[in-house]
Legacy VTK file of the C-alpha trace (Angstrom):
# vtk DataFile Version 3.0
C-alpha trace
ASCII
DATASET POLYDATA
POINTS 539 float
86.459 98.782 122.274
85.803 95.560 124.319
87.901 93.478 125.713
86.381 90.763 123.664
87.111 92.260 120.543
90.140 93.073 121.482
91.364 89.362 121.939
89.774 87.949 118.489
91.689 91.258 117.437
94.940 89.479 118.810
93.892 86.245 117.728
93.728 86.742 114.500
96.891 88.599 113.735
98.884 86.384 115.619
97.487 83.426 113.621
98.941 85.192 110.332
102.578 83.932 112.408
101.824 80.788 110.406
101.973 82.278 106.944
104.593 81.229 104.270
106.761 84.118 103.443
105.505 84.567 99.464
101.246 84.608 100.934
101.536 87.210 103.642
98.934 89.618 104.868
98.092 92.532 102.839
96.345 95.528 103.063
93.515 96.593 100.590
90.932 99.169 100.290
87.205 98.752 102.158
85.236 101.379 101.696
84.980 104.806 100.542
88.037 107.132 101.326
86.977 110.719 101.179
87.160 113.928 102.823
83.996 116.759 102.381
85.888 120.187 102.496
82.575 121.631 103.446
79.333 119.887 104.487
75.974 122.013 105.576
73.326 121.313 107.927
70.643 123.196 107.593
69.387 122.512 111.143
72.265 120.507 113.531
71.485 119.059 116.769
71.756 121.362 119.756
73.661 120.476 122.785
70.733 119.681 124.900
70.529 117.074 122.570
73.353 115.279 123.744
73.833 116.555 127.266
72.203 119.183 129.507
75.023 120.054 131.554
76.856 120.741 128.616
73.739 122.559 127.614
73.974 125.193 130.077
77.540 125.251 130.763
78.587 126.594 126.990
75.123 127.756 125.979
75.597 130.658 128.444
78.912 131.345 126.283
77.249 131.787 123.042
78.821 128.141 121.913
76.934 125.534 119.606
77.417 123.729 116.601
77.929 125.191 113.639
75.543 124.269 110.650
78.986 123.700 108.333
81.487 121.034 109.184
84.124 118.595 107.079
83.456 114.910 107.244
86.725 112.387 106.322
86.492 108.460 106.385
89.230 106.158 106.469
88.734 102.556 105.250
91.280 99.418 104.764
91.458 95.535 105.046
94.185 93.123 105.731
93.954 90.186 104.386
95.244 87.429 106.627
94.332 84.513 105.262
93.151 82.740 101.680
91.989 79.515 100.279
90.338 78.551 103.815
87.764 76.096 102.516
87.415 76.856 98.933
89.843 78.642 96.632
88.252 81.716 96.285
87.433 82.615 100.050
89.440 85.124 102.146
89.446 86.158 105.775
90.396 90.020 106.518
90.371 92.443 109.301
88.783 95.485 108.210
89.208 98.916 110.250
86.564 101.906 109.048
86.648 105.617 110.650
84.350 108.257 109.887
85.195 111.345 111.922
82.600 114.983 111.918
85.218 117.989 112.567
83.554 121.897 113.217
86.860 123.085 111.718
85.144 126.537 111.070
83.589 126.609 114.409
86.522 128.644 116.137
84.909 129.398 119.762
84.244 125.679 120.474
88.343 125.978 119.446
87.372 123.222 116.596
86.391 120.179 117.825
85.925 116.778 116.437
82.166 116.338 116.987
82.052 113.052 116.761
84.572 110.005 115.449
83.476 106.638 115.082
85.544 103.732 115.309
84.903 100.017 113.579
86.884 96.976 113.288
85.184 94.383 111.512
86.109 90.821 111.379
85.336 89.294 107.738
85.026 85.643 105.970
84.501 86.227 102.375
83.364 83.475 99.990
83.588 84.069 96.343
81.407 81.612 93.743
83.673 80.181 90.468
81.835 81.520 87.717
83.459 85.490 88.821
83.838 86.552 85.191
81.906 89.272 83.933
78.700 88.735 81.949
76.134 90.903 80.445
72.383 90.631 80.750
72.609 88.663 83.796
72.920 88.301 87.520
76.021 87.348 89.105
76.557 86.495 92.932
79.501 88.765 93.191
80.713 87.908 97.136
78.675 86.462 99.986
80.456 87.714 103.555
79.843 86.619 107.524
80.907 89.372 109.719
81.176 90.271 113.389
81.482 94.514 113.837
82.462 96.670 116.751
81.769 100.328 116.314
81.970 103.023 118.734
83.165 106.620 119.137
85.108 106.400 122.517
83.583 109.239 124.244
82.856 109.055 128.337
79.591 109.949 129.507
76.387 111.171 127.955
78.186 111.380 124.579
79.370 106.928 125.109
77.848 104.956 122.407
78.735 101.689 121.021
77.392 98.363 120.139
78.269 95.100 118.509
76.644 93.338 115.628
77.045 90.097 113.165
76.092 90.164 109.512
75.809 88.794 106.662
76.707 90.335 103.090
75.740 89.540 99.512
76.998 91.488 96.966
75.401 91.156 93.091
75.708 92.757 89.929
73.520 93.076 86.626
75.608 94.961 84.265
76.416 98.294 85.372
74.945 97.706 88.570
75.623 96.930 91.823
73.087 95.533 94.728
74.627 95.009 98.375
72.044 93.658 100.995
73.597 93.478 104.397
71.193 92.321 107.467
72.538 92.039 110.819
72.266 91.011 114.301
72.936 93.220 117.851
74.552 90.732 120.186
75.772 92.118 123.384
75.363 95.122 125.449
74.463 98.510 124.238
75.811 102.012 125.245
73.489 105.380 123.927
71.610 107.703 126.025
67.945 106.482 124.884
66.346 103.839 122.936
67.783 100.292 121.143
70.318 101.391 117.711
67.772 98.914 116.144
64.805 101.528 116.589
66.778 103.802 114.639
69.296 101.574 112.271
67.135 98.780 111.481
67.899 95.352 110.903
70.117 95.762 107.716
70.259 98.139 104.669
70.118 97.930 100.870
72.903 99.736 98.798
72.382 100.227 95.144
74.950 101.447 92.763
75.191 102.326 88.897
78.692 102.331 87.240
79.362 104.559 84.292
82.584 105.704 82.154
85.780 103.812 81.702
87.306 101.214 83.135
90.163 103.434 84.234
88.113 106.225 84.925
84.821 105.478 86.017
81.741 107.749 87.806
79.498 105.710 90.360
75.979 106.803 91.996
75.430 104.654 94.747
71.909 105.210 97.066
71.861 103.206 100.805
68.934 102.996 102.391
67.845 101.765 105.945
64.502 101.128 107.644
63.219 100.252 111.529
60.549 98.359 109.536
58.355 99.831 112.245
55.154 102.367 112.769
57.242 105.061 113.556
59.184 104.987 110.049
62.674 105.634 111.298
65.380 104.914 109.270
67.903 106.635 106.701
69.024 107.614 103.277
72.563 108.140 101.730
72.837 109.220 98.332
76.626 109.452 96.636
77.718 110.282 94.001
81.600 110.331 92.700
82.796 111.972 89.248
86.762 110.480 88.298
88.834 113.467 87.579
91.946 111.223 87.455
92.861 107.582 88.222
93.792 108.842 91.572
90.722 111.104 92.136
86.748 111.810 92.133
84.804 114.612 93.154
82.695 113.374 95.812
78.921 114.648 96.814
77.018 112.702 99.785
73.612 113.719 101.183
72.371 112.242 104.195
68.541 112.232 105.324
67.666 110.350 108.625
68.856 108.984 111.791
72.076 107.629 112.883
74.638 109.988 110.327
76.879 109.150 113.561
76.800 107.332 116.271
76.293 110.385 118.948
73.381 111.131 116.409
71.823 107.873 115.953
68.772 108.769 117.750
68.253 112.211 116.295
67.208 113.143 112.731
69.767 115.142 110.506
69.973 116.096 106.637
73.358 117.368 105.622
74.877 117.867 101.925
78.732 117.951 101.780
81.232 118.263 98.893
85.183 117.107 98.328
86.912 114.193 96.941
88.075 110.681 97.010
90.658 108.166 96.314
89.690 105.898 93.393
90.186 101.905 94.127
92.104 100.482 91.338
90.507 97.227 89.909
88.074 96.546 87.285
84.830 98.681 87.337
82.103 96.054 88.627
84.664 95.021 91.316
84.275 98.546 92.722
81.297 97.790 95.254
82.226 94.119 95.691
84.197 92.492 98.481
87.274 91.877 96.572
90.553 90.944 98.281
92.268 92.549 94.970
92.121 96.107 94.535
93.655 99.158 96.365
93.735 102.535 96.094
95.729 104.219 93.313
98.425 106.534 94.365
98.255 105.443 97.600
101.577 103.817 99.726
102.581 103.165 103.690
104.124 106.496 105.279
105.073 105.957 108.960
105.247 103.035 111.136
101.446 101.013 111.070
101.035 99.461 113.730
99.127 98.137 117.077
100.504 97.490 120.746
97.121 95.866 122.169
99.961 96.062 125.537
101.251 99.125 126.686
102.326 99.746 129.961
103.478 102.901 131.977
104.464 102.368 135.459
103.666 106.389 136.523
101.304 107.979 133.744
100.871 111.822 133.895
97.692 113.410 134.506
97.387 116.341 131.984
97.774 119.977 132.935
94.220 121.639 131.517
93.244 124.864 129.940
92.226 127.082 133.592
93.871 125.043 135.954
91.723 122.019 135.881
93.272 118.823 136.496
92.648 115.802 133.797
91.748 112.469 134.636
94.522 109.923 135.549
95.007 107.643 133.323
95.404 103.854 133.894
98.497 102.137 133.911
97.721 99.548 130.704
96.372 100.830 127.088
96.377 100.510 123.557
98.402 102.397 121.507
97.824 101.921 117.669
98.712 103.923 114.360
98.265 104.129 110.995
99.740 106.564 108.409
99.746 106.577 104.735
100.539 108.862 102.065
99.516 109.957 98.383
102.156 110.490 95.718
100.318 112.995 92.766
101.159 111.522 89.687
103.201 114.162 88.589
106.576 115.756 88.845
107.555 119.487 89.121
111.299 120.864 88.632
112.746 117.022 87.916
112.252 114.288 86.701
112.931 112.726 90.454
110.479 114.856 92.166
106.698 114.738 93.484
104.272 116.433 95.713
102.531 114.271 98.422
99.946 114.735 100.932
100.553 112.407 104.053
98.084 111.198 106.658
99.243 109.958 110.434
97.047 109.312 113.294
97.965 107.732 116.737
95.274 107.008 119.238
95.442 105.792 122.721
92.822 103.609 123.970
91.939 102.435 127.215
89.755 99.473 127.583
91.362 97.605 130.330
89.951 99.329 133.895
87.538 102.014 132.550
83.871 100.992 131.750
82.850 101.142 127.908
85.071 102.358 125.223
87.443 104.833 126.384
89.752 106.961 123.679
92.089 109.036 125.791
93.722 110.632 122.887
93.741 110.748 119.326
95.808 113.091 117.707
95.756 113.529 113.605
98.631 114.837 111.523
97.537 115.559 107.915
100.956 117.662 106.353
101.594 118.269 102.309
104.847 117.789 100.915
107.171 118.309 97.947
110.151 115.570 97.983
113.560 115.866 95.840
114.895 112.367 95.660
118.852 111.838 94.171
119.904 109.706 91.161
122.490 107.596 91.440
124.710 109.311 88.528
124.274 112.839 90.846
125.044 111.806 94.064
127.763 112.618 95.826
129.219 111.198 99.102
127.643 113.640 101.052
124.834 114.706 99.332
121.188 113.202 101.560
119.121 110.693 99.416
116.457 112.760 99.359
114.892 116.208 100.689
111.432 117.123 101.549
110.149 120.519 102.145
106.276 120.453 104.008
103.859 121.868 106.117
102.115 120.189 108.662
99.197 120.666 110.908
99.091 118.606 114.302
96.103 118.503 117.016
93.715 116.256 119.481
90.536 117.723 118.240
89.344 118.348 121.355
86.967 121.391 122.918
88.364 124.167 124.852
90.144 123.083 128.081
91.834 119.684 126.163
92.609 121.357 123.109
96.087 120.908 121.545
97.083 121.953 117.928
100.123 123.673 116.267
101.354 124.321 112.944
105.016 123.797 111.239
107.251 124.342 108.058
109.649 121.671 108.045
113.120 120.409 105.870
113.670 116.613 105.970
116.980 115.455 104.961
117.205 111.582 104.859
120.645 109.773 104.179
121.166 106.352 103.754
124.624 104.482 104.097
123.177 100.856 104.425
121.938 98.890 106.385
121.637 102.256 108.286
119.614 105.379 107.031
119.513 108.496 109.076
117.375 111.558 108.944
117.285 114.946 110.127
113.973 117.060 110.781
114.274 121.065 111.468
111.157 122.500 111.900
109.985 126.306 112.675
106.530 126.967 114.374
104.061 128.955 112.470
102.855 131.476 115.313
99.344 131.770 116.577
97.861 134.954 118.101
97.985 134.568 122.012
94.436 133.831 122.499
93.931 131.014 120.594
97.078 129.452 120.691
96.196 126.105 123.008
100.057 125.331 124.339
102.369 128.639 123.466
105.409 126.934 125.037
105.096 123.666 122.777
108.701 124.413 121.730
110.094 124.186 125.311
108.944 120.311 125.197
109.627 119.436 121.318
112.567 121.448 120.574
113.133 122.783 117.275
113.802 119.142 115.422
113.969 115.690 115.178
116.718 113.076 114.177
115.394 109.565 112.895
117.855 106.734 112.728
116.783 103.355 111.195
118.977 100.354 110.923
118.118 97.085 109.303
120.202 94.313 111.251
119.112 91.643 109.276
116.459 90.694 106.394
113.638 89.909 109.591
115.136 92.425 112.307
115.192 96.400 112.330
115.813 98.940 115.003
114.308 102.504 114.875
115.993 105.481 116.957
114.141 108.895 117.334
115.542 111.609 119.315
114.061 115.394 120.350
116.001 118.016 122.785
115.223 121.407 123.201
119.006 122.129 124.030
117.860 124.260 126.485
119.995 123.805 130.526
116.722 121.775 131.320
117.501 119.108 129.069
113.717 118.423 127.644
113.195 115.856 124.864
112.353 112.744 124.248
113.866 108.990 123.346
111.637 106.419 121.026
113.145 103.088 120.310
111.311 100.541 118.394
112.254 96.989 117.080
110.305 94.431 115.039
110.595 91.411 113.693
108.913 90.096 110.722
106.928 86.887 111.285
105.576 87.097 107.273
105.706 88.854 103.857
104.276 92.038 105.695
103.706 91.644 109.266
106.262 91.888 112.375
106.480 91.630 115.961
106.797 95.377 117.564
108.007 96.345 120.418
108.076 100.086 121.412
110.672 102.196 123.887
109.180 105.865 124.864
110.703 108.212 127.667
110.227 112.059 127.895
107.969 114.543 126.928
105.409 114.753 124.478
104.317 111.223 123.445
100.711 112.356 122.922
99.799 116.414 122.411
98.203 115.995 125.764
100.785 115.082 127.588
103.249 117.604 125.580
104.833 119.325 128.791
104.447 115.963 130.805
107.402 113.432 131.114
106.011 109.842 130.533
108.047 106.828 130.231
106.186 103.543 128.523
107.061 100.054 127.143
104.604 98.145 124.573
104.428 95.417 122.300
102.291 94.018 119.116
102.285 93.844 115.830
103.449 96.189 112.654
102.908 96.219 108.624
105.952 95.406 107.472
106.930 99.256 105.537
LINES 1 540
539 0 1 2 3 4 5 6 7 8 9 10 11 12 13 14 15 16 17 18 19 20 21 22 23 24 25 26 27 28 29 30 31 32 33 34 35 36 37 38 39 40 41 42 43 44 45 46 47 48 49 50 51 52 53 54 55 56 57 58 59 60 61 62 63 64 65 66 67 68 69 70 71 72 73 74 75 76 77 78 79 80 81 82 83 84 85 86 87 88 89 90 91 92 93 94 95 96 97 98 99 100 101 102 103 104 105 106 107 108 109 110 111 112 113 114 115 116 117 118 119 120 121 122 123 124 125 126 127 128 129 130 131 132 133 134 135 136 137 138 139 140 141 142 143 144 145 146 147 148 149 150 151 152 153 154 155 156 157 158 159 160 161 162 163 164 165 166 167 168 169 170 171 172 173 174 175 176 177 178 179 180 181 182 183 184 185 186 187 188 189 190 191 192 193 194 195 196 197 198 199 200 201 202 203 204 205 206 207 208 209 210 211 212 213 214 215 216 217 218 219 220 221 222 223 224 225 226 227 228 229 230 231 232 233 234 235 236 237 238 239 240 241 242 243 244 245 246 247 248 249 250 251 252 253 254 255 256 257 258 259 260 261 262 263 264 265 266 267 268 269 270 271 272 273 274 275 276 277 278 279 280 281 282 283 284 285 286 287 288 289 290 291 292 293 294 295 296 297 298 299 300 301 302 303 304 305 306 307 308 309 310 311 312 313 314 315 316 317 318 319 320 321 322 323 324 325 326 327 328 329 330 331 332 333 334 335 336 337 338 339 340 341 342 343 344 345 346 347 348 349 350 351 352 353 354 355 356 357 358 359 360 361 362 363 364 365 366 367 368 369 370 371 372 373 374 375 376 377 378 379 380 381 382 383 384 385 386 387 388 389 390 391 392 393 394 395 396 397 398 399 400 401 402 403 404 405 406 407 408 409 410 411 412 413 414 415 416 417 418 419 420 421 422 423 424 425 426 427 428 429 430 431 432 433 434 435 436 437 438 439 440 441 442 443 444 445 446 447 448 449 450 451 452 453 454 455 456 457 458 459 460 461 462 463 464 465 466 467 468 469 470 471 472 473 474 475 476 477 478 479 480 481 482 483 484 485 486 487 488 489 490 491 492 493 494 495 496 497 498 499 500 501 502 503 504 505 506 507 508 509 510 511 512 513 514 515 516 517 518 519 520 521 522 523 524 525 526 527 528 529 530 531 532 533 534 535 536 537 538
């Protein structure tokens, strides 16, 4: 992302430095949070779509894309300001990423195809009469907004642009109208024409609401248009069924151009199936820019965070698949997270017990030297989980505070010669004796058959475990300790200190320590040492 966006980026969180302690930031839900298990295309773009080389190198090796993929977005605000110049107005940061993953395409070694990245910067006004009322329309929100979005990629495959907007969301009844027109500003990065020959100028979103308030279905149709001879344009159709207050079955169908950003000058239909988090909040908010409803089940996991400054005096250049030296990366990045998980509202053997699914993704982002928008690394951790937590008339002096038992799945998505993935069973022990809680991580690898296991020596770097120490020094100040060794004579591991100090209700200065191996997957069996700073969500 641009250097540009980066500092309003900056800007704006540091401005939330000046926020009473009771009206801190907070984080609510955006848009749609889903996953499609399984999405078919009955025709997907060939790689001489996106790059001849590419083209001939893989085409000669029987490789394409596969016709079925999953599709998973991820979509959150912070809210880091209110009651700017009216009392119903809001100003948020909004992050959205929509990633395209040939899990079942096994000889590309399952790639990510695509993954796009948008921060959006939001002012939201709300009008006073925000009550419900039948039989008429209602001005639900009206938004300004400036949006980055880009899918990091080098080469034939860079795209990204920059637009402003404006929103108006409206209701009548059970339904829900969102017109959003917008603006390019800036410079554009594709491999053909303008995004506006294929996205438009803006698109119309139209939902109907049905069911409870607690549990309700929605259909919603998007629709975009060049406006143009040539017709181009696109149509989304979704359509979610509530199984739960946590859950909905979730159908999309695309027709059109610009499904992603590497596709946004070629013409796709696709059809994909899974499910979605519910928002929690009353049923006509559910398409509206509210700053008050979030997802239900849904809490903070690991650390969230963003170190717009990280700098590593001697960065490794990755080892490849076949001997082929990676690029060598700069000196500066950006290093952000974010990691959340789902309880299921259940329990199982106790009445202290739950099963979870957690989500964790760190990406490392270059934007200083390189030209464009330049990922390095992303690598996503999706693991399920059953946790056993103590009560207080059971536990003993010795006995851990709680237990979890999980699997988890851990890889860069990347093809072939940068691929990285492995699989573990873990036990999590976590003790707490405060203001200091410890915890204590064995894991075993799952084994892979030798030919398409992408770093068989993983455990030389990472050891066998993990111990996590946390301690809270004060109500503002806490100190994070996380230690690896493979106890091996060679003495591989790694240190990873991090402090942070809270400068409101939920945010905190953060300043992050790594030295040894494996602080991305691609850099598992290279020794990196790195210092950063920025800002956290309070956990």
């Amino acid at each position: 992302m641009k250097k540009t966006v980066l500092s309003i980026l900056l800007l704006s969180l540091s401005s939330t430095s000046l926020a009473e302690q009771d009206g801190g930031p907070r984080i609510v839900a955006y848009r749609d949070t889903y996953i499609l298990l399984g999405k078919y295309n009955p025709n997907p773009p060939s790689l001489g779509d996106y790059s001849s080389v590419l083209a001939t190198k893989e085409g000669e090796n029987g490789r394409g894309i596969d016709n079925l993929e999953t599709e998973f977005q991820i979509s959150g605000k912070l809210i880091v300001a209110e009651n700017l110049l009216s009392e119903r107005d809001y100003f948020s940061i909004a992050y959205t990423q929509q990633s395209f993953w040939q899990v079942y395409n096994k000889p590309f070694s399952s790639p990510f195809r695509d993954t796009n990245y948008e921060p959006e910067l939001i002012y939201t006004w709300r009008p006073d009469q925000f009550s419900i009322a039948k039989n008429r329309w209602l001005l639900r929100a009206a938004s300004l907004g400036f949006s980055h979005q880009a899918n990091g990629s080098y080469g034939d495959f860079d795209r990204s642009w920059e637009r402003i907007y404006a929103q108006f969301d409206t209701s009548y009844n059970d339904w829900l109208i969102t017109f959003k027109p917008w603006i390019p500003v800036g410079p554009e990065v594709n491999n053909g024409g303008d995004f506006t020959d294929y996205y438009g100028y803006g698109e119309l979103t139209v939902g109907y609401l049905f069911g409870d308030n607690q549990c309700n279905h929605r259909i919603t149709a998007m629709g975009r248009n060049n406006l143009q001879s040539d017709n181009k344009g696109a149509l989304d159709l979704r359509f979610a069924y509530c199984i739960s207050p946590a859950f909905s079955l979730y159908a999309k169908y695309f027709n059109g151009y610009g499904e992603s950003m590497l596709d946004y000058n070629i013409h796709n239909q696709s059809f994909g199936l899974g499910v979605a988090l519910n928002r929690i909040g009353d049923r006509r908010e559910m398409m509206s820019t509210s700053s008050q409803w979030t997802f239900a089940g849904m809490s903070m996991f690991r650390d969230n965070y963003i170190l717009p400054f990280k700098y590593n005096p001697s960065p490794a250049i990755p080892d490849l698949a076949g001997g082929v030296p990676g690029q060598q990366p700069e000196k500066m990045e950006v290093e952000f997270q974010f990691s959340f998980r789902l309880t299921l509202p259940f329990t199982l053997f106790t009445d202290s017990d739950n099963l979870s699914f957690a989500y964790t993704q760190q990406t490392f982002w270059q934007p200083y030297e390189r030209s464009g928008d330049s990922i390095r690394e992303t690598n996503y951790e999706p693991e399920f989980f059953y946790q056993w937590n103590s009560q207080a008339d059971q536990k003993s002096q010795w006995s851990p505070e709680w237990l979890r038992l999980g699997l988890v799945h851990e890889s860069n998505g990347q093809t072939q010669i940068r691929s990285r993935s492995w699989n573990r069973v873990y036990a999590e022990f976590g003790f707490d004796a405060d203001p200091v809680s410890i915890a204590i991580k064995p894991w075993y690898r799952i084994p892979e058959d030798e030919s398409e296991d992408d770093n068989p020596n993983m455990e030389d770097y990472y050891g066998y475990g993990e111990l996590t120490a946390k301690w809270q020094i004060n109500e503002r100040q806490r100190l994070s300790f996380l230690g690896r060794n493979n106890f091996k004579k060679e003495n591989k591991g790694a240190l990873d200190l991090r402090w942070s100090y809270g400068i409101s209700q939920e945010l905190a200065l953060y300043l992050k320590y790594f030295n040894g191996y494996g602080e991305s997957l691609i850099d598992y069996n290279k020794h990196n040492q790195s210092l950063g700073i920025g800002f956290a969500i309070n956990n």
